[in-house]
LUMPA-85699 format. One record per atom (N, C-alpha, C, O): x, z, y; residue in one letter. Coordinates in steps of 0.05 Angstrom, whole numbers, plus 5000, padded with zeros to 4 digits. Layout:
XZYA
...
REM end
This chain:
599041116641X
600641126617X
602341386618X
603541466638X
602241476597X
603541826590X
606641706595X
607241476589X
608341896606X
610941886609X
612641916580X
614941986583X
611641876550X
613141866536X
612341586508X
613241506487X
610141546526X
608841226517X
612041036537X
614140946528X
611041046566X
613540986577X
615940876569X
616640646568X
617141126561X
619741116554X
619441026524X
620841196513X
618740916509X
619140756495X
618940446495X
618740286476X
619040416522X
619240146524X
621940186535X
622240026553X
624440356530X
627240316541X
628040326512X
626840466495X
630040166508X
631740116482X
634740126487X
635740106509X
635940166468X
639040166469X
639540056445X
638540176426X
641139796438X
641139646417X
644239626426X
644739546449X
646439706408X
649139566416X
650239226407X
652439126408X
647539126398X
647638916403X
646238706431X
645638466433X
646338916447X
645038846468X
646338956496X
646239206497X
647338856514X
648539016536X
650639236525X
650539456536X
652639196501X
653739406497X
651739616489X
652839806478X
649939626490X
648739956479X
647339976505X
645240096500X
647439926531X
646440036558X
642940066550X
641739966531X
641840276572X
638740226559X
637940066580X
638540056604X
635839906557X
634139576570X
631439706570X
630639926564X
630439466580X
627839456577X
626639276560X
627239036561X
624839396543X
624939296510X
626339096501X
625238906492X
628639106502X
630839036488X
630838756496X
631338566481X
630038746528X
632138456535X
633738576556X
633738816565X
635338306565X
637538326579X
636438456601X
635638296618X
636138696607X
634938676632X
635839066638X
634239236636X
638339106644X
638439426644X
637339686659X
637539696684X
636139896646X
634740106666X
636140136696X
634840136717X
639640146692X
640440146722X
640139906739X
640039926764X
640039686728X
639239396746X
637639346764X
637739236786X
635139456746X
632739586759X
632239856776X
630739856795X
633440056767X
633540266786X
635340176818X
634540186841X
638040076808X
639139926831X
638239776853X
639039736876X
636439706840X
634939516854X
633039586874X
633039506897X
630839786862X
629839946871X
630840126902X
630140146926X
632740226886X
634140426907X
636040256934X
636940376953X
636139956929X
636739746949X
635039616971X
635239486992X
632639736949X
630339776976X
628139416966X
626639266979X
628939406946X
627339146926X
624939226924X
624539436912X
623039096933X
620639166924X
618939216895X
620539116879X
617739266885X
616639246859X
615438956850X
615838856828X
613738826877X
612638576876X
615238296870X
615038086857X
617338396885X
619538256880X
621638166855X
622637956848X
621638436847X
622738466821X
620338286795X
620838106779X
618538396799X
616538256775X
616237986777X
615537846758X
617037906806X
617537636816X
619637536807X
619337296801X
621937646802X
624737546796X
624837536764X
626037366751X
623737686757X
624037796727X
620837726715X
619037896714X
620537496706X
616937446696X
616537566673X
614137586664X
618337646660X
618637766629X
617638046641X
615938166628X
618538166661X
617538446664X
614638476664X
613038296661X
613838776669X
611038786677X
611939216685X
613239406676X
609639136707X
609339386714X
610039626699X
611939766706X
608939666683X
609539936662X
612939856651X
614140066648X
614139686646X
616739726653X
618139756667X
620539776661X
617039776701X
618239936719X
618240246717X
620040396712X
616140276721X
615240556711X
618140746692X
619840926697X
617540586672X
619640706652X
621740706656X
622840896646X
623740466674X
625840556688X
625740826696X
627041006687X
623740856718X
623341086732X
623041396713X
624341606716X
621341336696X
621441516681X
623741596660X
623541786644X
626241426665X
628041456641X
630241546656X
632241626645X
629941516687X
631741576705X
630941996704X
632442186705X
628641966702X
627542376717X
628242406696X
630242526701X
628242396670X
628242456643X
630942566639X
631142796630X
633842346649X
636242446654X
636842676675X
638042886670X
635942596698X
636242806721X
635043036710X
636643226714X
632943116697X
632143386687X
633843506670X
633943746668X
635943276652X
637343486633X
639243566637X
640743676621X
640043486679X
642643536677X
643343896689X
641744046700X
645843946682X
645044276679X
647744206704X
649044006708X
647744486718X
649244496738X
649644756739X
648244946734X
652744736749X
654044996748X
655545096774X
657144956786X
654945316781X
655545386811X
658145456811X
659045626796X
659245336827X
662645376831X
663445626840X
662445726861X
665245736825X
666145996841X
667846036869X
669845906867X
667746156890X
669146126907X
671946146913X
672446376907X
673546066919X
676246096913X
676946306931X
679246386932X
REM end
């Protein structure tokens, strides 16, 4: 699945989590899952915990995570 098929399975509804982005618009937030991830949760686990998920909504976490990290611009500090 193309990385911009992906990311449309993340939603932001401010009737939903405040606005946070979900995964197609249930309770379920991209950082919940990235958190989780990065806690060292398996993928088999999470789909276990979460039966509404499915693979390609991990993914898109993932993909909605590089998507941010790419746009972030950084500026080199001057030396004092």
């Amino acid at each position: 699945m193309e990385q911009e098929e992906l990311l449309r399975r993340i939603t932001a509804d401010p009737n939903v989590l405040v606005g946070k982005a979900t995964v197609r618009g249930l309770r379920i937030s991209v950082a919940q899952i990235l958190n989780a991830l990065a806690s060292g949760v398996t993928v088999e686990a999470l789909l276990k915990d979460y039966p509404e998920l499915e693979l390609e909504d991990i993914h898109a976490c993932i993909a909605y995570g590089a998507a941010l990290v790419a746009q972030e611009r950084v500026y080199p500090v001057a030396a004092a």
